[in-house]
N, C-alpha and C positions, 0 to 999 in steps of 0.2 A: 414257562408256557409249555403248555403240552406239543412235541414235536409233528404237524400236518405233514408228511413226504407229499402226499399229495398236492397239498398248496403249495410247497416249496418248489416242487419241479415245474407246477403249473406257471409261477412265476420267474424261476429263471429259463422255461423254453417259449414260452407264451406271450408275456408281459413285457420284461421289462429289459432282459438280459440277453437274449439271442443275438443282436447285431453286435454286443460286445464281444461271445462267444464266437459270429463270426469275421469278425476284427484279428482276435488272438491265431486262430486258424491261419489266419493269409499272414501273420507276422510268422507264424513259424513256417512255412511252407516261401518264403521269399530268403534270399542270400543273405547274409550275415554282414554284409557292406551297408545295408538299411535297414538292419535288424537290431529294436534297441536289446541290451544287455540283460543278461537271467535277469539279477536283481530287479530290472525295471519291470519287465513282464511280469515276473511274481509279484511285484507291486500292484498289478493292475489286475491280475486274477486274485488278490486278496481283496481286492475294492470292491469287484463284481461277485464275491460271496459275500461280502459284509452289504452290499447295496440288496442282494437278493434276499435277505437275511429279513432284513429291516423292512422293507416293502412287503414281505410276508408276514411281519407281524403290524407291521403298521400302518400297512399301503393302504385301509379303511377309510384314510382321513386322507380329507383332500389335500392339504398344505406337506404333509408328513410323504405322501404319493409325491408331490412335484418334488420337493427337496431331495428326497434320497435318490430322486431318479435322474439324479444331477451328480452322482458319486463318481459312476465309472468315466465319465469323460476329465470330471477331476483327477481320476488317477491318473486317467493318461496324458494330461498335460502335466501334472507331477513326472509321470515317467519321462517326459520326452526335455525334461528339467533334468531329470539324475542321467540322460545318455549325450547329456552335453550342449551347448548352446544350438539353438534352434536361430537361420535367420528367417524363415518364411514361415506364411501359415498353409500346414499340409490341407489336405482335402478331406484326409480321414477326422483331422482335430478339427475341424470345421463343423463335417459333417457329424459326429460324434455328439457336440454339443448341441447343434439344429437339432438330431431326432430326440435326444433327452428332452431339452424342452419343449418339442413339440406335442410327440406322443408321451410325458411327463404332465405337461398342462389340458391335452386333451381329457388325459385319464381323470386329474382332478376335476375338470370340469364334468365330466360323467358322472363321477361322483357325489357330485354335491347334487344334480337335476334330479329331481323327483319323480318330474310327469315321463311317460314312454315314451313322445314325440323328439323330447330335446335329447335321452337317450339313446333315440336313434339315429339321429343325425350325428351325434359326438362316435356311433362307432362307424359310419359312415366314414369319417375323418382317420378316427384309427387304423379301418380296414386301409382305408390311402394311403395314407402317411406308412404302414408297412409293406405296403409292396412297392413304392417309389424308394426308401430303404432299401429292400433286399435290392431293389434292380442296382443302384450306387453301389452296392457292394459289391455285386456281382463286375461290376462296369470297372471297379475301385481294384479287384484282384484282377481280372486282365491287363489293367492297365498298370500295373507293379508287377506281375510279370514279362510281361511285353518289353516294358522299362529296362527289366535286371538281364534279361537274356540280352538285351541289345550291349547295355553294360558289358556281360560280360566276354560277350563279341567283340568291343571295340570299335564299334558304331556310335558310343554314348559315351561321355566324359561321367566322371562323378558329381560337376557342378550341374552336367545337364539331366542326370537322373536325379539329381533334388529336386531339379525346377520341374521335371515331369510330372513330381508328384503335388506342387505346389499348388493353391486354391486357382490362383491366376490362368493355369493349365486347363482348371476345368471343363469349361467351353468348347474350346477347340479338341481335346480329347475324348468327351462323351460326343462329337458331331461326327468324328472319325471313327467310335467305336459303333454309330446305330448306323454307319453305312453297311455293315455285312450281314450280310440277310440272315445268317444266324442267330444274330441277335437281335435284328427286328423278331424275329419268331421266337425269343425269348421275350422280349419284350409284351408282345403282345399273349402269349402264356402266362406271362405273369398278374397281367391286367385282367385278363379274364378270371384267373383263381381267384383274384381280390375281388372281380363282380360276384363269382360266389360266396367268394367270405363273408361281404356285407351282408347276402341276403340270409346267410345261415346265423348271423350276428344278429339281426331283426328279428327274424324269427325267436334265436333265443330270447332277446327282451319281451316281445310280446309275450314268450312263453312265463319268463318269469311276472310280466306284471300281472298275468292271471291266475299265477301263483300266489302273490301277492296279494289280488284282490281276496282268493280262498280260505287264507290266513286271516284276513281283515275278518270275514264275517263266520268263521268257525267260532261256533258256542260249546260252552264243557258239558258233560254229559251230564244231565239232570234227573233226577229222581222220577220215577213214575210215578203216574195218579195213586193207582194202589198202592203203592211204596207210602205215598205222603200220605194216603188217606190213614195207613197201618200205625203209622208213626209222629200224625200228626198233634196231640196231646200232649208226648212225650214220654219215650220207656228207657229201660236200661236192656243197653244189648249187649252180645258178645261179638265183637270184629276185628280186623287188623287194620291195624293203619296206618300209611306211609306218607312219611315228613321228608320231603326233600326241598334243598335249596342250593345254590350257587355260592362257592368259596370268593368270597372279594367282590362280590357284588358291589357291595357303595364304592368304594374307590372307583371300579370301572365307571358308574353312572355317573358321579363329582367329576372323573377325568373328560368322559364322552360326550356330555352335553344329551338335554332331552330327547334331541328327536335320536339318535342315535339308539341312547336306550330303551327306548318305546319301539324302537324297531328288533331292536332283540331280546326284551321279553315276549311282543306277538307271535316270536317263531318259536321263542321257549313253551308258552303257554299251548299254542297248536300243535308241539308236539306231544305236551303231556296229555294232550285232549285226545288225541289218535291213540295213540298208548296205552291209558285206560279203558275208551272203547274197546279194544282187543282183549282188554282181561277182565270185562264186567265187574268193572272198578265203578264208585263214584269221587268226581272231583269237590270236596267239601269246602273249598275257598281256596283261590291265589293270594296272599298277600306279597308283595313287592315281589322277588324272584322266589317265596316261599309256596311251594305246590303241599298242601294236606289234601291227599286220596282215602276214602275208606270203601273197603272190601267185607262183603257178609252180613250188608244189612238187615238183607234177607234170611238169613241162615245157611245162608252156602256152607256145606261140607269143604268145600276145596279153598278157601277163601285165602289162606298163607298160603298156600299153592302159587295162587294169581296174582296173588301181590308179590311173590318174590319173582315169578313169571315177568308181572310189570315193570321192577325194577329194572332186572335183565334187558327188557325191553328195549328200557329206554336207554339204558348205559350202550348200548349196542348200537341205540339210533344216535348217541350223542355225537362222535365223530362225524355222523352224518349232518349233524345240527352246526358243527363248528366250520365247516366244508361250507357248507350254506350261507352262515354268518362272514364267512370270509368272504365268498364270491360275490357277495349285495355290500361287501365294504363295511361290514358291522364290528363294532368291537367282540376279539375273540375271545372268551370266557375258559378257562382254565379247567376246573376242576368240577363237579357235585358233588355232594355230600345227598344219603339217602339213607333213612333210619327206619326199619318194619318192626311193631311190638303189636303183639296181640292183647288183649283186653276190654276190660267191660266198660261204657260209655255211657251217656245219657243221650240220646236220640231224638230230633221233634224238630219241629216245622217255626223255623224262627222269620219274624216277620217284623220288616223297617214299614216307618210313618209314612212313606209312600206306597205301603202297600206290596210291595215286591217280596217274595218268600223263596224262601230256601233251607234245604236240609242241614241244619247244624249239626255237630258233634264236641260233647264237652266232658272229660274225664283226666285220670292222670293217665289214662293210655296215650292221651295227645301225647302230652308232657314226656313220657317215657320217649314215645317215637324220638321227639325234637330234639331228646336229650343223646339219643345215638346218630341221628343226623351229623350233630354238632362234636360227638366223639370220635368221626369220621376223620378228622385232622388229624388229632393225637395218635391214632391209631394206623395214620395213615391209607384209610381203604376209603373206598368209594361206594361201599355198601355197609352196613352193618345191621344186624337182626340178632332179637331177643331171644332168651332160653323158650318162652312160648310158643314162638313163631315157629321157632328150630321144632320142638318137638311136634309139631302138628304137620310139618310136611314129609310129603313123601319120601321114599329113600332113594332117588333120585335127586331132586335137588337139595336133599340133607348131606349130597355124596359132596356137593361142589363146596362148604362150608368148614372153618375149622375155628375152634377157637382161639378167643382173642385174650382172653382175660377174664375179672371178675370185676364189676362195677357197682357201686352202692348206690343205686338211685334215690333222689329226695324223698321220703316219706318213708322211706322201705327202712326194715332195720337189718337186714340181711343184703351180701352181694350176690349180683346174678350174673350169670357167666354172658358176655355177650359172645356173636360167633361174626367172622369175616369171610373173605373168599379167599379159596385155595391160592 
């Protein structure tokens, strides 16, 4: 999978990992008399990159979301197994478990909701559930410090700074620490950040469902009257045309289940629709994650220009597609494959038994395209364009191109050099 920094940090500061990270913090910053052992800690900062890890590739799905977000409180009652018998249950091992599965099960439940209302309500819960967290925590290191100084004063035994720390403690020590009015005023700072977190967490949803709906009703760009009228009989023209599709498509949609994949092909497909617009492309049919664009119906001069323009385009908007895909919980797609050849087609206005019409294109210039799509693997690029393509553009974007090789296409008896990016 292609490496997100972005969704990965999003997820271990944002999501799912912060209260582990600040866990680790107050272990090392407390004495070494209640401090489990290297090896255990490094046990438990390898659990909370492998849980961050996994959540960022997998956190899409709801069941895959709770389970791994049940990793790091696993390590650290592993940990508190490898620094020796445990008789009591602490507050941190308590609390560690509570918020996994609380904000663990919230998040899946978010995820699976569709409508914006239930949306809203489950980050409602989440905005909660992390500021009564950060407050525990906060609450969680005065009271292990407070403890270990007293400790190490000679005020505290060692049996009695275990018990300090015990769940049983609880009570009577959070009643003790919201008597100081410093900490009411922490308290109540806290609650109020989380009144505005909700409301800027709301806002996002709504923002996204009307994103959402924009996507739903976005159409691909369609031929003009004049275009259809010009072409409606059927001619042979000269244009280029870009074949792109998604590496491992079927496995993804056999793994992810329908509604999943219908939710990221409409973002796939609204992207290539915005993308073509911009370079006075037309989109000549989606099939499954397969996008054919053609360029130069008309006779545009610049027509490899735009379509290698297009491609860029979109290779540039993809991380932004996979960002996207991530943040609505969609399965993240790896790779494209995009193939431009120029050549002469048969053009004309094809029309189904209901009536509905649309500009076809039918030649071996398809063919060619699809077939450098699909040499995209082999060759390992994410772009590839034919000796035609190449010689009709500018020298400008002829600068960003080098070749690849020589390929003998089906019908041809000769090889032709294809070209990739620098």
């Amino acid at each position: 999978m292609k490496f997100l920094p972005k969704r990965y940090l999003e997820e271990f500061f944002l999501y799912s990992s912060q209260f582990v990270l600040f866990y680790i913090l107050i272990l090392f910053s407390t004495p070494p008399i209640i401090r489990p052992d290297s090896a255990a800690l490094v046990s438990l900062i390898v659990f909370l990159l492998v849980q961050t890890t996994l959540l960022a590739r997998y956190g899409h799905r709801p069941l895959a979301r709770f389970l791994f977000s049940l990793m790091t409180p696993l390590g650290y009652t592993l940990m508190q197994a490898l620094s020796g018998p445990v008789k009591t249950i602490d507050m941190a091992s308590f609390f560690l478990w509570a918020t996994a599965l609380y904000l663990g099960g919230i998040q899946a439940l978010a995820i699976m909701f569709m409508r914006k209302w239930p949306k809203r309500i489950a980050e409602v819960f989440l905005s909660m559930g992390t500021v009564f967290t950060f407050i525990f925590f906060y609450f969680y290191l005065d009271l292990r410090l407070g403890s270990s100084k007293a400790y190490e004063a000679g005020e505290l035994g060692y049996e009695g700074l275990i018990a300090s720390l015990a769940l049983e403690n609880f009570i009577p020590a959070f009643l003790t620490f919201a008597k100081t009015l410093q900490h009411v005023f922490f308290m109540f700072g806290a609650a109020m950040f989380g009144t505005f977190m909700v409301a800027d967490k709301i806002k996002q949803v709504s923002l996204k469902a009307r994103l959402d709906q924009i996507y739903a009703v976005i159409e691909p760009p369609t031929a003009a009257l004049s275009m259809r009228d010009q072409v409606a009989g059927g001619e042979n023209r000269d244009v280029v045309i870009l074949y792109a599709d998604l590496w491992n498509f079927t496995p993804i949609a056999e793994k992810e289940g329908a509604r999943a994949t219908i939710g990221l092909l409409n973002r796939y497909y609204a992207l290539w629709d915005i993308v073509v617009r911009r370079h006075k492309g037309l989109v000549e049919q989606y099939v499954g994650d397969t996008a054919i664009v053609v360029f130069g119906l008309m006779g545009e001069k610049d027509a490899a220009d735009e379509a290698v323009a297009c491609a860029f385009d979109f290779l540039y908007e993809f991380s932004h597609l996979q960002e996207d895909l991530a943040s609505h919980r969609l399965p993240l797609v790896k790779h494209i494959g995009i193939g431009v050849h120029a050549g002469k087609v048969a053009v004309g206005e094809l029309s189904a038994a209901s009536g509905i019409q649309r500009i076809g294109i039918v030649g071996e210039a398809v063919n060619i395209a699809a077939r450098l799509d699909s040499l995209c693997r082999e060759f390992k690029q994410d772009l590839l364009i034919s000796a035609p393509v190449y010689k009709q553009l500018a020298l400008e974007p002829q600068s960003r191109f080098q070749p690849m090789g020589e390929v003998l296409f089906r019908g041809k008896t000769q090889p032709q050099l294809v070209y990739g990016q620098k």
